[in-house]
N, C-alpha and C positions, 0 to 999 in steps of 0.2 A: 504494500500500500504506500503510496506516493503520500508527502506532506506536503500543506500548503505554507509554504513562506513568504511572505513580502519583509523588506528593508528599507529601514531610514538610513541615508547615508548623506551625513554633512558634508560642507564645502570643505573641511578638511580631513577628508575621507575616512575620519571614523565611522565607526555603525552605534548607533544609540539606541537603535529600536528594530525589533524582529515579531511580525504577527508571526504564530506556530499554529496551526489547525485551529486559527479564529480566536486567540487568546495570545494580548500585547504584552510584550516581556522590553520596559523600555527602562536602561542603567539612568537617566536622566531624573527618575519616579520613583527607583525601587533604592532600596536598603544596601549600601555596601556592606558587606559581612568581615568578606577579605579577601587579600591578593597574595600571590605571589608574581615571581618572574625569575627569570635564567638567562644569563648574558644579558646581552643590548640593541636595541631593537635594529641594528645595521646590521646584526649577524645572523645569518641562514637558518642558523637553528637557535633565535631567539623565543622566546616563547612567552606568554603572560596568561593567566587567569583570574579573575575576577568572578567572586560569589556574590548572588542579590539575594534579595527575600522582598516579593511583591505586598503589597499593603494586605492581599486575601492569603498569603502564608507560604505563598507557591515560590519555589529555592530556584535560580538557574544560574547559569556561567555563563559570562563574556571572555573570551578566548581571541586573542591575537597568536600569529607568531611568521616568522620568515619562512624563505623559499622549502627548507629543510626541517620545518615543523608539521607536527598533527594539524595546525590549517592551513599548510599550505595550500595555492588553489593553481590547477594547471590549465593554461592557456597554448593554443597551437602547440602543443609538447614538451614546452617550458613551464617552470615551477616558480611561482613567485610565494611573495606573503600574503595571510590571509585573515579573516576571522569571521567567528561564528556564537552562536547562541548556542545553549544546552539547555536543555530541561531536567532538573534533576528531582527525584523524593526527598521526603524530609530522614531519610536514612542514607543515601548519598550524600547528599550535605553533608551530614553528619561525619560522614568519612572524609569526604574531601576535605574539611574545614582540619579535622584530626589531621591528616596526611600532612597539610600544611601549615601548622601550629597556631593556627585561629581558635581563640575561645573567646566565644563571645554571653554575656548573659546582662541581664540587667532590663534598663529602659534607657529607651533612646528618644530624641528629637527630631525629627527631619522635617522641613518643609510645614511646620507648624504641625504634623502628625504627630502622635505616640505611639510607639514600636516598643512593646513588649517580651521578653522570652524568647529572643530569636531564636538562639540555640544553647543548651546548656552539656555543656564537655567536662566540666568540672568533676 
């Protein structure tokens, strides 16, 4: 089964927003949890991640990386950089965040919202 995707793509070629099967996943709106990253983003096999958590609870990743990363994207049969969305459960999170020494718990502020319990590792 095919997925439906559209993308917001700024004038400085970030992506900020990805619809997935009719439900918006945009970093601009949603909760940063945490990142990591590896090398620098000039290197082939640079790479970054980035965890959200939407205002309804839903977890996903924003993912860059160069010609020689997990997005890269191939063109005419050339590999460049790329990125992408994930959707992930609240038990992926969970790993991901472990994996990459994110712990997060408490209450937060964002954008005059309250964000509650995002995730607790403790």
């Amino acid at each position: 089964m095919r997925r439906s995707a559209k993308l917001l793509i700024k004038k400085d070629n970030t992506i900020t927003k990805k619809i997935i099967e009719g439900k918006t996943y945009n970093t601009e709106t949603a909760l940063l949890l945490g990142d990591w990253q590896n090398l620098w983003k000039g290197d082939y096999h640079y790479c970054r991640e980035e965890l959200y958590r939407t205002r309804k609870g839903t977890y996903f990743i924003y993912g860059e990386g160069g010609a020689l990363s997990c997005y890269a994207r191939y063109i005419g049969g050339s590999a460049t950089g790329g990125a992408d969305f994930q959707v992930l459960s609240d038990r992926e999170a969970k790993e991901w965040a472990k994996k990459n020494g994110c712990t997060v718990d408490g209450e937060f502020t964002k954008g005059g919202k309250s964000w509650k319990k995002i995730l607790n590792l403790v």
